[in-house]
C-alpha positions as CSV (number, residue, x, y, z in Angstrom):
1,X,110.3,149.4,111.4
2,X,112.9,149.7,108.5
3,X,113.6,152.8,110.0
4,X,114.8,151.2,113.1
5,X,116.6,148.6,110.7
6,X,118.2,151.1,108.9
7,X,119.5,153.0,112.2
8,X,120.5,149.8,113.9
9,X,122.9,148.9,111.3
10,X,124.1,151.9,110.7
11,X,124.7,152.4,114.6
12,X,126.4,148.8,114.1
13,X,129.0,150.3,111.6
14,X,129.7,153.0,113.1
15,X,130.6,150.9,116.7
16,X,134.5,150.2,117.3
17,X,135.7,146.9,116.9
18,X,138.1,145.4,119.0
19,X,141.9,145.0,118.3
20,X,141.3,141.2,117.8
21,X,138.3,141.9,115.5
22,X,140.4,144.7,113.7
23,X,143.2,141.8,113.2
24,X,140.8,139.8,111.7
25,X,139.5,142.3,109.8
26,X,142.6,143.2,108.2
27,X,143.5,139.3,107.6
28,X,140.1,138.5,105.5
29,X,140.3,142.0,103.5
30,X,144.1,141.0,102.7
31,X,142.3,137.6,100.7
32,X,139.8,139.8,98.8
33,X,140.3,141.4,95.8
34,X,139.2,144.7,94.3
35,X,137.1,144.3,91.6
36,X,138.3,147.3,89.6
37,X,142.0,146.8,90.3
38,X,144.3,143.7,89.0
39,X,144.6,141.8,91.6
40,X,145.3,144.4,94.0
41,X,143.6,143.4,97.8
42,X,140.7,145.6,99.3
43,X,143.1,146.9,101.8
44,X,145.7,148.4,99.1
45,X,143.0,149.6,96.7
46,X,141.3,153.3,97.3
47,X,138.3,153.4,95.1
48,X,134.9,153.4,96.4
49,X,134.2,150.2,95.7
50,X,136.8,148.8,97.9
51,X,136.4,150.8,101.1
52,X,132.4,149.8,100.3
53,X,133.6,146.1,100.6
54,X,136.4,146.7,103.7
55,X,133.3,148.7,105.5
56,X,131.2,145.3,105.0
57,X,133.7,143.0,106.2
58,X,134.1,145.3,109.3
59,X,129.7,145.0,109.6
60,X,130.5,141.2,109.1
61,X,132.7,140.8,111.4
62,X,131.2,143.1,114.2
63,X,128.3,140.5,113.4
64,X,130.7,137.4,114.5
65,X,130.8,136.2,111.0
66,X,133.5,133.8,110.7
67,X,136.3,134.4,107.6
68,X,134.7,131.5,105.6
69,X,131.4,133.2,105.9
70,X,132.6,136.3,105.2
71,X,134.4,135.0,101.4
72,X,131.2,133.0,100.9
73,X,129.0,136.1,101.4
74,X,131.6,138.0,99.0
75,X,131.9,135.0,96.5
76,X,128.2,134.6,96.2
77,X,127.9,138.5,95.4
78,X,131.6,139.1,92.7
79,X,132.1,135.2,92.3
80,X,135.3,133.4,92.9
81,X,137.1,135.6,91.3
82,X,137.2,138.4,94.2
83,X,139.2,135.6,96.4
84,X,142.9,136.2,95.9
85,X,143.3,133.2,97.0
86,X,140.2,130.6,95.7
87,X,139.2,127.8,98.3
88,X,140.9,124.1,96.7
89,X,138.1,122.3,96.3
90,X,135.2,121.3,93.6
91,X,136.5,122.7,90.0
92,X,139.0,125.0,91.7
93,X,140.8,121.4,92.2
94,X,141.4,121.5,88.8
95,X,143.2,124.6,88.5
96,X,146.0,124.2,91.3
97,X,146.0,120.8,90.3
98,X,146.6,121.3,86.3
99,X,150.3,122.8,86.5
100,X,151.2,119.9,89.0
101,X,149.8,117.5,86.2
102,X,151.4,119.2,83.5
103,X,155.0,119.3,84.9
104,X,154.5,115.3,85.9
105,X,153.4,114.6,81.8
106,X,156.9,117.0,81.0
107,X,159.0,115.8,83.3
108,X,157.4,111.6,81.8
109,X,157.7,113.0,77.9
110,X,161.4,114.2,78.6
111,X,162.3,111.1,80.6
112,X,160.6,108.9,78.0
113,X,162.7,110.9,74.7
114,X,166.6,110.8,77.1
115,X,165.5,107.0,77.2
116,X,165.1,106.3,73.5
117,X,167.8,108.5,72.2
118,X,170.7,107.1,74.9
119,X,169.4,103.7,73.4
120,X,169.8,104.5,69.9
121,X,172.9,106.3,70.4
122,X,174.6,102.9,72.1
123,X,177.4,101.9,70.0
124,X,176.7,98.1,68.4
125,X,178.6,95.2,69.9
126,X,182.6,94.9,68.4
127,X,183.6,92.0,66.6
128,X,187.3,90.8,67.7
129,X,189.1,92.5,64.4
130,X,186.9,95.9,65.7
131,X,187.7,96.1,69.4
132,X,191.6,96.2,68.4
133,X,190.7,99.6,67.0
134,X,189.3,102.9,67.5
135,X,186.0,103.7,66.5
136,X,186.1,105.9,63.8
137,X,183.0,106.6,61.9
138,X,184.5,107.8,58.6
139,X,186.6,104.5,58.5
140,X,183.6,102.7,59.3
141,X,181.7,103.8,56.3
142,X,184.7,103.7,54.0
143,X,185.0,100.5,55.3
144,X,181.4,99.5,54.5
145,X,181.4,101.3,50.9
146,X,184.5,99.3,50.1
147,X,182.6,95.9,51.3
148,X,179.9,97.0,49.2
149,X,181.7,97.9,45.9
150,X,183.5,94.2,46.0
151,X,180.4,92.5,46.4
152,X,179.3,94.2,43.4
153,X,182.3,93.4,41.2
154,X,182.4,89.8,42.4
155,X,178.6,89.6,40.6
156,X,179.1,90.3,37.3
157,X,175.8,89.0,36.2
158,X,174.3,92.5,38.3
159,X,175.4,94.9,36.5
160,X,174.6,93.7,32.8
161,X,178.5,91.8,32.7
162,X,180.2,94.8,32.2
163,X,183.3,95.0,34.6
């Protein structure tokens, strides 16, 4: 009996797919990646392990195995990992969704810091004597030094008396 097993799946290998099974062959082994290689697909890799895999996607699909049965069969024997491109749901969600949240949290931090420094950098309201004249910060703190040091020579009393 295994015998016969053993020869009927062999025999079902060894049969010629179809051009339209071929093309589907070729798109699911283009989504799988080698396991030995860096994210190289089955299709472009030429170690054993690979044309082990592309021969069991051809079996698969000779089967009438869809695609998503043939990446759950593969998932369920490497893991996620061997999908070059994972399926977007459960915690895979939060990997395609993490760069999207971390440019939105950027793109609030930087609107958030132009905000506070255009309001601290908005020049204070000009008094009629001011708004005849350019700004010039240096006059401005000469200005204020100047309003300072008469304040302190009209108190005598602050400085011990002394002039």
């Amino acid at each position: 009996m295994a015998l016969a097993f053993a020869l009927g799946a062999s025999a079902l290998a060894a049969a010629p797919l179809t051009p339209q099974q071929e093309a589907q062959v070729r798109q699911i082994a283009v989504n799988i990646r080698c396991p030995i290689c860096t994210g190289v697909p089955i299709t472009e890799s030429t170690n054993d392990i690979s044309r082990e895999m592309l021969r069991d996607v051809r079996e698969q699909v000779a089967a009438g195995r869809s695609a998503r049965d043939v990446y759950a069969y593969f998932s369920a024997r490497y893991g996620n990992f061997v999908l070059l491109d994972p399926p977007k749901e459960g915690s895979n969600l939060l990997l395609w969704g993490a760069p999207l949240a971390a440019l939105g949290g950027g793109g609030a931090v930087l609107w958030l810091f132009l905000r506070r420094r255009q309001n601290a950098a908005a020049p204070a309201p000009l008094t009629e004597a001011a708004a005849d004249e350019p700004f010039d910060p240096f006059l401005a703190q000469v200005r204020r030094d100047l309003g300072q040091s008469s304040t302190d020579r009209s108190n005598p009393g602050r400085n011990g008396g002394n002039p």
